[in-house]
C-alpha positions, 0 to 999 in steps of 0.5 A, spaced: 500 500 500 505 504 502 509 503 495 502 504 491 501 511 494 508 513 493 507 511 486 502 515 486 506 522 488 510 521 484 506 521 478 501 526 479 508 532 476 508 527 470 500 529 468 501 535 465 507 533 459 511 528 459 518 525 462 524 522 458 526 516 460 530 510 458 527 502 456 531 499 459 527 492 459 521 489 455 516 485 459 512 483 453 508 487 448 506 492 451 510 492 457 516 496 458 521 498 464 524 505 464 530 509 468 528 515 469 532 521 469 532 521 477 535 514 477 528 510 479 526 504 475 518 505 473 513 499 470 509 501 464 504 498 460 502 501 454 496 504 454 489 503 450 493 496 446 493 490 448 498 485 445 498 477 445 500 473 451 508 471 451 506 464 451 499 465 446 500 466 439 503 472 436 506 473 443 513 473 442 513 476 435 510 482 439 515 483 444 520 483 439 517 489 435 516 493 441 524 491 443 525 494 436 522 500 437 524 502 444 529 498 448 535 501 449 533 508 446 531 515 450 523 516 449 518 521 450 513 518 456 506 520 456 504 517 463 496 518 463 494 513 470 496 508 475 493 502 473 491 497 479 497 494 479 501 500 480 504 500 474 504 507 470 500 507 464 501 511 458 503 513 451 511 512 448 514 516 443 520 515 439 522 522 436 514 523 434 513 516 433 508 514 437 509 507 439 502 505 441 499 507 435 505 504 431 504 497 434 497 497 432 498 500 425 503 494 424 498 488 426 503 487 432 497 489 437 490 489 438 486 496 440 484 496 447 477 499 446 474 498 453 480 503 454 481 507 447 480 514 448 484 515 441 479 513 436 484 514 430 487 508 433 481 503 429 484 506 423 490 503 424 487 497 426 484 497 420 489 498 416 493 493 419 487 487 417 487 490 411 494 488 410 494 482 413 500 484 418 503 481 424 497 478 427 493 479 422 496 475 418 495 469 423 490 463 420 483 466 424 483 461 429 490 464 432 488 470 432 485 471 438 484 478 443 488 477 449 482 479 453 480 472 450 486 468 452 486 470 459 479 469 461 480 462 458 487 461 462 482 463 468 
């Protein structure tokens, strides 16, 4: 609980813009570890996106297409709550590449519409479909949403 409210403080200056931070690990495909400028390692989950599992199909195609776009790199972090897990949720940007929309646009994420706020992101799921990309060009009995998967492992 103590860790959960400090995490909390600390988020609340970030709100208002963004924060430079270095990936320092990738836990999945919408998963990442960040170092801040003040040296504290924080958990972000991508926001509005919603990848496969690592041991579901397409899982861990996902992950090495946010490690070729994020790790290692310094990006722009957008942080927009803390989820039940304390982790920070929010949007990366590489330069002016959103990474989010980016890993929709490629096929290598579903669009999280209980979470989306972003509607053009529907366009780059859209687009993905249309060019059989990433998980789109799975047989459609692969293709299954992450929120699926984990309620069947439940």
């Amino acid at each position: 609980m103590r860790e959960l409210l400090i995490s909390i403080l600390l988020f609340i200056p970030l709100l208002s813009f963004g924060q430079e931070v270095k990936v320092v690990s990738v836990t999945d495909g919408d998963t990442v570890k960040v170092l801040t400028l003040d040296n504290q390692i924080i958990k972000v989950r991508l926001a509005e996106i919603d990848t496969p599992e690592r041991k579901q199909p397409y899982g861990k195609e996902a992950k090495m297409a946010l490690s070729a776009l994020v790790f290692g790199k310094t990006v722009d972090l957008r942080p927009v709550t803390i989820d039940r897990y304390g982790r920070t949720v929010g949007h990366l940007f590489v330069g002016s590449l959103n990474v989010n929309k980016q890993m929709v646009r490629t096929g290598h994420a579903w669009v999280y519409k209980r979470y989306m706020k972003d509607k053009t992101l529907i366009t780059d799921e859209d687009y993905a479909k249309f060019q059989k990309v990433g998980i789109w060009a799975l047989p459609e009995h692969l293709r299954i949403a992450p929120w699926v998967w984990r309620k069947r492992i439940k």
